[in-house]
Structure formats: C-alpha cells, structure tokens
N, C-alpha and C positions, 0 to 999 in steps of 0.2 A: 458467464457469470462465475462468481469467486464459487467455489467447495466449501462444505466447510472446515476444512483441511488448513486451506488457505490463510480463514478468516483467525483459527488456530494459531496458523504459523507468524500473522501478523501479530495477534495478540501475541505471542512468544518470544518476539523481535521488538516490541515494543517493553515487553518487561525484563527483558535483557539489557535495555537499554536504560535502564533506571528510570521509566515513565510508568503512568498508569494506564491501565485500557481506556481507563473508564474515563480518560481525560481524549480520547479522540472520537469521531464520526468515521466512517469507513464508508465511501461509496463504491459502488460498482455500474459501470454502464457495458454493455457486449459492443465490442466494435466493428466486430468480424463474425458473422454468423458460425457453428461448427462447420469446418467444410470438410467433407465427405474425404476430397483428399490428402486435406492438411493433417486432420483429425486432432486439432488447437482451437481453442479458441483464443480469441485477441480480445479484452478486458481493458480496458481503460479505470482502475482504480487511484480513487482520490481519498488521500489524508488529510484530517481535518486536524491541527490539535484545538482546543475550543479556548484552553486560558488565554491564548497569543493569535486568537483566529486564521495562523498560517494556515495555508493549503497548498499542499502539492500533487500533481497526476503522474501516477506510474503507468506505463503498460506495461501487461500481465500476456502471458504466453507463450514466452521464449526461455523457460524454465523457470529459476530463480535467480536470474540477476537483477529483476525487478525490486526481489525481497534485500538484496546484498544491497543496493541503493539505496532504500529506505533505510536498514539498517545502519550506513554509511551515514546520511543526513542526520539520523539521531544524535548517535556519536557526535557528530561537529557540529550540533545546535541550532542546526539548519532552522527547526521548529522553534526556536527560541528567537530566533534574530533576525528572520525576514521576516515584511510586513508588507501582504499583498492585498 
C-alpha cells in the first residue's frame, strides 16, 4: 500500500500541476505482497479526476517514475481529454 509519504507526494504533483486535490479519488490495491527479498512492494494505484470521471492505473514500486508519469499526464491534460 501507498505511505503516507506518497499520498503527500501525489497530493504535491497534483497541485504542482495547477489541479485540486480535492478534485481526485486516489486508490490503492497491493499487487505483490512485501517480499522478503525484494523488500518493494508493487501497488497498483489509480487516479480518478471526478469532474471528467477519467481514470488512470500507475504502478507503484520502482521508485518514482510512477510519480514522473502522473506528473507528465497532468501537464498534457491527459485528465482533461480521455474519456474512459
């Protein structure tokens, strides 16, 4: 599951990006239990924005290029102009 570090860092990437927090859903699902000798966990988090009901799933684990893609999608209105 997300830290709450994480949930942080999105809310930060999200008002970086000229949005509100308070305009998305944030889920989180575990995909990969911790393993003992990964010591990662694998996260499946989904963005919701709610005015434009898009949604997109990042996975989470491999540091933060997860965050750098959401990040990215903002920026180009990703949230704005699909409709899934």
């Amino acid at each position: 599951m997300l830290t709450q570090e994480e949930y942080e860092n999105i809310q930060h990437t999200i008002r970086e990006s000229r949005y509100s927090p308070d305009d998305f859903e944030i889920s989180a699902v575990d995909m990969i239990e911790r393993s003992h000798q990964l010591n990662m966990d694998i996260t499946a988090v989904t963005i919701l924005f709610v005015p434009t009901k898009v949604r997109k799933t990042y996975i989470s684990g491999f540091g933060y290029t997860w965050l750098w893609q959401l990040e990215a999608d903002l920026k180009n209105g990703t949230f704005d102009t699909l409709r899934k």
